[in-house]
Structures are given as C-alpha cells and as structure tokens.
N, C-alpha and C positions, 0 to 999 in steps of 0.2 A: 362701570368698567374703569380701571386705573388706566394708565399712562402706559401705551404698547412699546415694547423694542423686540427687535426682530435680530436674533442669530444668525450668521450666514457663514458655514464653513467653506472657505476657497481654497484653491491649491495652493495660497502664497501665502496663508495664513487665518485668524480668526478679525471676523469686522460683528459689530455691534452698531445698529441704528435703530432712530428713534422717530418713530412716528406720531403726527400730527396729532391730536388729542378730539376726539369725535364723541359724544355721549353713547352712540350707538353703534355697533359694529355695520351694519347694512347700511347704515347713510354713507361709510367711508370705502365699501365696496366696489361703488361705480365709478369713483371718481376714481379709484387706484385702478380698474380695469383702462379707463380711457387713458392713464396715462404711463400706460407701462409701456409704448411705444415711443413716449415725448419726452426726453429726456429732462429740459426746463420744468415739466408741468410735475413729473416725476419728483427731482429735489422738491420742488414746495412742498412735498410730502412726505420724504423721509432724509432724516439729516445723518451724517455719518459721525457715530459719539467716538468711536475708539477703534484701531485697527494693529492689531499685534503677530507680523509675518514671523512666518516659521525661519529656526538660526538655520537649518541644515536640511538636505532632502531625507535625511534617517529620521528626523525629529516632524516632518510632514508626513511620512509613510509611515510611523507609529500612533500619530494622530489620529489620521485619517482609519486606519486599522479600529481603533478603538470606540472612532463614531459609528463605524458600519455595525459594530456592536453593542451599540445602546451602553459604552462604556466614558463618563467622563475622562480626557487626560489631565492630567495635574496642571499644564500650562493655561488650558481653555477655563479649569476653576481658575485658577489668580486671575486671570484678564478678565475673566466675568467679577469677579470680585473687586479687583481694582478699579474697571472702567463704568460700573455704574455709578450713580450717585450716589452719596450718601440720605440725601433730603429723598430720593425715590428709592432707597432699601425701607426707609420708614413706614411710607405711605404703599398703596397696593398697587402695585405695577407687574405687568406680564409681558413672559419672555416670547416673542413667535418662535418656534423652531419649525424644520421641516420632519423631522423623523418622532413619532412620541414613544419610542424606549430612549431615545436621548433624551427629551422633556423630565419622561420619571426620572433619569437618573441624575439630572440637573437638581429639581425638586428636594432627592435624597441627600444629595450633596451640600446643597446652600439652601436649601427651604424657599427659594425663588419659585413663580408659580409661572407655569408654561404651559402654553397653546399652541396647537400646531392646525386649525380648524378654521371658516369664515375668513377671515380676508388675512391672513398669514400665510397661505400656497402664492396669492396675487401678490400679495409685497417683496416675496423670494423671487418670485419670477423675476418682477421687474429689476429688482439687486442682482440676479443671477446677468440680468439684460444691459445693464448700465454698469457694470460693478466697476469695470478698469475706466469709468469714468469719472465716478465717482473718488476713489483714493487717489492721493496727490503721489506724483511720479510713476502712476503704474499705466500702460499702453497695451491695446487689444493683444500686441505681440506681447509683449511680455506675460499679461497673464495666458495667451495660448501656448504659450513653451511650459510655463509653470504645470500649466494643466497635464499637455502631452507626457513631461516627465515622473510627473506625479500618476497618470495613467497608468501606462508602462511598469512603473515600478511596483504600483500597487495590484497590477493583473500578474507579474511577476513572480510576487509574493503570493498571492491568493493561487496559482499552479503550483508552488513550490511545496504549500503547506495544501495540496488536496487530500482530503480523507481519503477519497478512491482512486486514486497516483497507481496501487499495487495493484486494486482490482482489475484497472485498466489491461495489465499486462496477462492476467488470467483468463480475461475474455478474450484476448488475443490468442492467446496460444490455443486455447479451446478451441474457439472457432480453426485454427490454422490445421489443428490436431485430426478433426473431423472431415478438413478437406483431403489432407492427406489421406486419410484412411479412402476416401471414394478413388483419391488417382490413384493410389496401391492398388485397390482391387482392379481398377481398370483396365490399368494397364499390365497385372499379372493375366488378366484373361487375353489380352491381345498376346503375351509369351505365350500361352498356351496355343490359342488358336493358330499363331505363327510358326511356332518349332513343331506341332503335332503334326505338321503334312512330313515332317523328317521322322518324327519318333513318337506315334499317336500311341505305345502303348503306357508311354511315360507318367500320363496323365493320373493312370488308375491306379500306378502305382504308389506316385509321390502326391497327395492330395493337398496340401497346403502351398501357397500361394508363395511364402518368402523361401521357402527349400525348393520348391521347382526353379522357380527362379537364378538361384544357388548354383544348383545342379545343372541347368542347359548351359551357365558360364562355363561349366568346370569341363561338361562331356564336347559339347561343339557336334562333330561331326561324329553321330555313333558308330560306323565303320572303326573308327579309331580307338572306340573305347575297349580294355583290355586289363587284366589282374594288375598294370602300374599305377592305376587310378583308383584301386580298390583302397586305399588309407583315406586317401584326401574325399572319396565318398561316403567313407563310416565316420568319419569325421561331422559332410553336413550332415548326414541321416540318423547318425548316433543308430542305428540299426543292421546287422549282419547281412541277415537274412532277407531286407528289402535291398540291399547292396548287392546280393547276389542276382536277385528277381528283376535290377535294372541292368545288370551287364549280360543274363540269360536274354531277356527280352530286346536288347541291344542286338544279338547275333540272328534273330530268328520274327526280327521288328517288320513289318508293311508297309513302312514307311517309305516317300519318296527320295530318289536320293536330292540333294540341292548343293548347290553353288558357293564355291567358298565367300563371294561377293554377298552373297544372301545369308549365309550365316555371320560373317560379320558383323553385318548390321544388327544382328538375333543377339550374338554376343554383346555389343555395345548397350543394346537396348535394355535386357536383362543386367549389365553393370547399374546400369544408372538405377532400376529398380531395387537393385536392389540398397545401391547409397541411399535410397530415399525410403527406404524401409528401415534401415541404420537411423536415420536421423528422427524417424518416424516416434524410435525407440527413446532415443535423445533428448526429443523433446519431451515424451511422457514424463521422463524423470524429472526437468524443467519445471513440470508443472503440478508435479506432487511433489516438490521442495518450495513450492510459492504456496501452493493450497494449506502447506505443514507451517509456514510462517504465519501467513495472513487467516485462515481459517481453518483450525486445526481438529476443532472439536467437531465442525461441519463434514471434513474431510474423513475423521475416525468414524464417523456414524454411515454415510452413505459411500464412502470413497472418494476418490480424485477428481474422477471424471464429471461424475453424477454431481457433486459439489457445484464442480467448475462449473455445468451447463445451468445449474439453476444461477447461480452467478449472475454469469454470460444472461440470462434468460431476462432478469428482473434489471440489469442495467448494472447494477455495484454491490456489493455485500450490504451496502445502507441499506439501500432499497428493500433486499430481501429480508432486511430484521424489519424492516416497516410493515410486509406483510401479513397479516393471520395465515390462522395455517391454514382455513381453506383455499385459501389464494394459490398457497405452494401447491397442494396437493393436485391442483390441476394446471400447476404451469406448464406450457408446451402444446397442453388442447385447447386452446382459446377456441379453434375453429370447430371442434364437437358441443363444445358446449355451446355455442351460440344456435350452433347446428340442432343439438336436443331444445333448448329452450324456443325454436322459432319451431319448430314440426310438436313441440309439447312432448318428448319422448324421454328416454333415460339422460342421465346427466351423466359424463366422462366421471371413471371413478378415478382415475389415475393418468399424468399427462409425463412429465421427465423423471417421475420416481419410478416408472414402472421396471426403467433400467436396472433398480437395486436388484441386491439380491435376495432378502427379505420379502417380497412381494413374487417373485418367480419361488420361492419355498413355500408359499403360503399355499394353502386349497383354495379350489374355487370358489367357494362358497367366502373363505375369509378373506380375499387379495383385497374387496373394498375396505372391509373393516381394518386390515394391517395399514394398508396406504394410510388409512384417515389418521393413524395413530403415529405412525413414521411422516407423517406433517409436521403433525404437531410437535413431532420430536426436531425435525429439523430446523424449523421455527425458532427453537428454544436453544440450539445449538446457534444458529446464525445471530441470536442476538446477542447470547454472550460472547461470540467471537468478536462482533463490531463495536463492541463496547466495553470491553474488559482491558484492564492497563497489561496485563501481562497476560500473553499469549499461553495456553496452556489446553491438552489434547484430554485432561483428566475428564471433564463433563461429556465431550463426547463419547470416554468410553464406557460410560456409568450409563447414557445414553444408549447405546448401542446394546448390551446388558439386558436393558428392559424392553428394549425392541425382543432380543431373543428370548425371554423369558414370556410376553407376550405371545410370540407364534408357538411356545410350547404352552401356553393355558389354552390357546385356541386346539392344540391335538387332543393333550393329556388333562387339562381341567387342573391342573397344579397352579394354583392361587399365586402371582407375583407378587413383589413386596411393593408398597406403598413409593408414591412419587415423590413425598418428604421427605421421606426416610430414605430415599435413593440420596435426594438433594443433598440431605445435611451429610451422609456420607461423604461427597464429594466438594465440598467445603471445608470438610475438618484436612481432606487429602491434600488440596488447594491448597490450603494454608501453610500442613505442612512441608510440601513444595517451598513455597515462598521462604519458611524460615532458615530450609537448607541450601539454596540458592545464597541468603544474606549470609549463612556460617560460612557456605563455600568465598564467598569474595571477602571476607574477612577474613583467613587463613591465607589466603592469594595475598592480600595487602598485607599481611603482617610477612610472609617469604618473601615477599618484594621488599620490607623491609631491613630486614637481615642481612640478604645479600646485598643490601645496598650497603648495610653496615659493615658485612663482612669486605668486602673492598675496599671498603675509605681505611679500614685496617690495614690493610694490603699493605696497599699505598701507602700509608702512614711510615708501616715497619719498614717497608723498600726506600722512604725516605731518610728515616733514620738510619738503615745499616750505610746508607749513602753518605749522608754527615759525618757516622762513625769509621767509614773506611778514607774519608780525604773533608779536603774545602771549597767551596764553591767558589768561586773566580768572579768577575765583576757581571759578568752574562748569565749569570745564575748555574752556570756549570759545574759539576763536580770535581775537583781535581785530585787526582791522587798524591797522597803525603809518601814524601821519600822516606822511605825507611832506614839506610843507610848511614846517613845523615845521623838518626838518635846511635848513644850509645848500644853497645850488644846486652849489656847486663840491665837496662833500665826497661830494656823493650817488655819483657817480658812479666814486670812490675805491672806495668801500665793495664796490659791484658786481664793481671788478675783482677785489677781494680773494676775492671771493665764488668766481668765474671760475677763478682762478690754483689756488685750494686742493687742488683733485683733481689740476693736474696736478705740484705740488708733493707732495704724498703719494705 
C-alpha cells in the first residue's frame, strides 16, 4: 500500500492530511483507535499538508451541495491538485475519503485512487475530533458557528428545493377535505334532529343536507312562512312544486311550537353550516388546480379526489411512482389483507380505487379484474407525472381510453387496441404539444418585440416634432421658438422645406 492522505470536508473549508506510512493497514488500526481521544498521540500520526477555507458562505453551500452528491466542485479539484505533491502523484498514494460516490468521482476527475474502508472512518473521526486544533488560528467556536451557519443554510436550501414541497400541500388539503365532509354531515344531522321538533315534516321533503340547511335559515319560525318567501325558496330548491309542498306542509306541520331564543341559536347554527359547506366547495376546487399542476395525468384517469388519497396514502407522489401496481391496487386495506393472509382467506381485491368509477361500472364478476388493470394504469400515470419536465394531462387521458375500452371488452368482447400503440400515440400528441407551446412563446417574444419597437418610434417621432417645433434650454427643456420674431414671407419657405425633405430622401 502507498502513502495514505485523508480528505476531510469542514464547514470552513477543504484540509488534506497525511498519514504516517505503515506496510499494513491493520497494524495502524489500533494505534489510531487509542489515539483518537489524545490529541498529542493523535498529531504523531497524521500531519496537516494543506487547508483551503471557503471565500464566502454561497461558495460553502454550493460546495457542500455537490459533495452530498457524489459531485466534484471545481475549487476541491485545484486544491487536491495543487496541495498534493508532486514526487507522491508519481508514486501510488491513496486518498481516504468518507463518502465513496465522492472517491469515484475524484478517481474520474484526477485519476487519484481512493479509499473510504479500514482505518480511513477512524482517522476522519479523530480529524472530525481535533480538527479546530489542528489548523492554526481556528478555535472550537469558531469552527462551531462555521458549522451552525453552514447547517442552517444547507437544511434551508435542501427545504427550499424539496421534490414533495407541492405534494405536501395535497395531502393536506385531502386530509382537511375528508374531515370536513364527516363535520358537514354531522352537524346537518344535528339541524335536522334540532329544527324537526318545530318542522318534522321538512325533512321528507328536502332530503339533502346543504339545502335543508339553507332552507331552516331562510324559513325560521314556520308560522311565518307565506307566498313572500316563495322566490328566495325556488331560488334554493331550484323546484316549484317542492316549494309549494314546503309552505302546504308549513300551515298544516305537527310540529312543536319554540322559542324565538331557540330558534336563534337553530339559525346561527345552520349559518355556520352552511359557511362551512361554502368552503367545503372551495376547497375542492383548491385541490383539483393543485392535482391539475402537480399530477395531472393521475388526476385525468381516476379524478381529484381518488388521486389525492392515493397521494396522501403512499406519503408523496415519489413514493407512489416507486410502487408496483400491486402495492396501489390495495392501498388503503393494509388491515384486510394482513387480515386474509394470517386466517389464509381471500386477499382484498381493491383498497382506495374502489372509490373510482370504473370499478362501481364494472360487473361483479370483473371489479377484481378492472381494479388490477386500473393499477397498473395508475402506476403508469403517477410515474410519468413525477418525473416528466413538463407537466401534461395527455397520457392520462389515452389512459383513461383504455381503462374504458377495457370495461367494454369485458361486456361486449370488442378487442382493445394494443398498449404500444396507445403509447406511441400519445407521444407523437406530447410532442406535438411541446412544439406549439415553443411557436406560441416565440410569437409572444417576437409582439413583445414590436411593440417595444413600436414605442421607441413613438418616442423617437414625439422627440423630433419636439426639436422641430422649438430648442431645448440648458435643462434639457424644450422651448418654444417665437414666430414673430422671423419674417412673414420666409416663414412659410421654411415649412416647405420641412415638407419636401422626406420626399426628397
């Protein structure tokens, strides 16, 4: 074995040292484990060749960025290249590093040959252990600020640029989406239970949750309801005839009478229900313009929702293109299937797809067979959403295509077309997507260019008739030339000459 030196990337820059020369790697094992606490016994065995601190915290936090990446930066080549020797580039000498995608990528760089194995962990340690005592003018504090700032910036950075930043916000809203739907329903059933001792026949009439709701704000005390309220009631019910069926049943209700104190509170309660039914709405749309950015071919194949919870489900949209499709196909029953496999019984045929709609059209007999196949199609969707440069809904709807074309071979026996020949369709579509996207921003920059032209012309002319109608003053001001002043018979010379010029030129 050549002649070791050991890499050590710090927050305050790059150090290079070289260690004692041993024929055997395990003979110099023990002694660097006994002396990674002693700092004396330590230097006798590794000496510091060269240390090259970073100029700026931008030029540490791109550094540092590009080790975590098994990527050389350009200043760590020169300073490896600078600070070794010349007489040991000749001879075989090896670099320690701690990370080996940075070894290879050293290796690739300078043809230097690197270890990161045997007693190169123990010699980092102890350099990681002694380091601000080793370089001349550097103190525990100062390399612990160096660190802290360099910390900071670099977890900064690494939130700033998270792949699932957007996912984040999907899962949220999903989840938020689904709570809401259980306190909508809950507390439309407490409106009901509550205003039904005044107007229990209301219930059979107006059967949906956000219109009764609606509706107890708008009637209050049914004594009082009468043909004035008949607009603002066709209005929520969008229906005549159940308009009439609530103000019939209004005069002739079994209802108890109550308390204007108590309906109050019936009022207030049914307000808020129904704000929160409003936003319920709100949010939907929220999160089918996030599903249409961030996952759009996912979204055109199973919908919004059903997208969003497989999302939500798997952790991040990564996640979910990491899976197979049998993973998707039962996400959501983890507990049946554990369930089936510990009693040895059937296996969940469907867990969060069952919601689609494709799967409720399908017969009984095909719902297993469609689910397995709308897996696999989701699968395929979620990986080219996560990893395509441009966003685009065209695969999933080529996608969705063959999902339908599938449940109709499963009725009618009508043979679908081929998966490839699905594919390469929506590739040619892709693409030519992309190429009218680049005509369209090239027509936008050439009209941005124009009119920018067309103004400096503007300008130009409104300059010149400016110079041609007076002179500018020492303040760059125009002033107007007295007319008076020239003769009467020359004025008018001047003018023509004026006239004449452009069509002389």
């Amino acid at each position: 074995m050549g002649r070791l030196h050991v890499l050590y990337e710090h927050a305050a820059g790059y150090a290079l040292f070289s260690v004692k020369e041993f024929e055997e790697v395990g003979m110099l094992l023990p002694q660097v484990e006994a002396s990674v606490t002693d700092l004396s016994r330590f230097n006798g065995l590794v000496n510091l060749i060269g240390f090259s601190p970073f100029k700026t915290a931008a030029s540490a936090l791109e550094g540092i960025n590009s080790i975590s990446e098994g990527i050389v930066p350009e200043d760590l080549k020169i300073f490896l290249d600078t600070t070794v020797p010349k007489a040991e580039k000749k001879s075989k000498f090896v670099i320690g590093v701690s990370d080996p995608k940075l070894g290879a990528s050293i290796s690739e760089a300078l043809g230097f040959k690197c270890d990161h194995t045997g007693v190169v962990p123990e010699i980092i340690r102890g350099i990681r252990h002694h380091f601000s005592h080793m370089v001349k003018g550097f103190t525990p504090k100062t390399a612990g600020v160096a660190q802290l700032g360099l910390g900071h910036s670099y977890s900064r950075a690494k939130v700033k640029f998270n792949v699932n930043r957007v996912d984040n916000m999907i899962i949220q809203s999903i989840a938020l989406l689904d709570q809401l739907d259980k306190d909508v329903n809950t507390f439309s059933m407490r409106i009901r239970e509550w205003y039904g001792y005044h107007f229990p026949e209301l219930v059979k009439i107006v059967p949906d949750n956000y219109t009764y709701a609606k509706i107890t704000k708008l009637i209050k005390n049914r004594k009082e309801l009468n043909d004035d309220k008949r607009e603002a009631l066709e209005e929520i019910v969008m229906d005549s005839a159940k308009v009439q069926a609530i103000i019939d049943a209004s005069k002739s209700s079994m209802g108890m009478d109550i308390s204007p104190v108590d309906l109050l509170n019936i009022e207030t309660f049914a307000e808020r229900v129904v704000k929160l039914a409003d936003y319920r709405k709100q949010l939907a749309g929220y999160l089918s313009d996030k599903m249409t950015a961030v996952a759009p071919n996912l979204a055109t194949l199973i919908g919004d929702q059903v997208g969003a919870r497989l999302i939500s489900h798997a952790g991040s949209l990564t996640n979910l293109a990491k899976y197979p499709a049998s993973t998707v196909q039962i996400l959501g029953a983890e507990k049946a299937l554990f369930r089936a496999l510990k009693t040895k019984g059937n296996t969940p045929k469907y867990g969060l797809l069952f919601h689609s709609t494709f799967i409720g059209r399908a017969g009984a007999k095909n719902k297993g067979r469609i689910s397995r196949y709308l897996a696999n199609k989701c699968s395929i969707a979620s990986r080219i959403d996560c990893f395509t440069d441009v966003p685009s809904s065209i695969f999933g709807e080529k996608l969705k295509e063959q999902v339908e074309d599938r449940l109709k071979f499963y009725e009618t026996g009508d043979v679908p077309k081929k998966n490839i020949e699905v594919m390469k369709e929506a590739l040619q579509e892709a693409a030519q997507a992309i190429e009218n996207q680049k005509d369209l921003s090239i027509v936008e920059e050439s009209s941005k260019k124009k009119k920018k032209k067309k103004r400096k012309r503007s300008e130009d002319g409104e300059n010149g008739e400016n110079q041609e109608n007076g002179q500018t003053n020492g303040n760059g001001n125009v002033e107007k030339t007295p007319v008076d002043d020239a003769p009467a018979e020359e004025a008018p010379k001047k003018k023509k000459k004026k006239k004449n010029k452009p069509a002389d030129e």
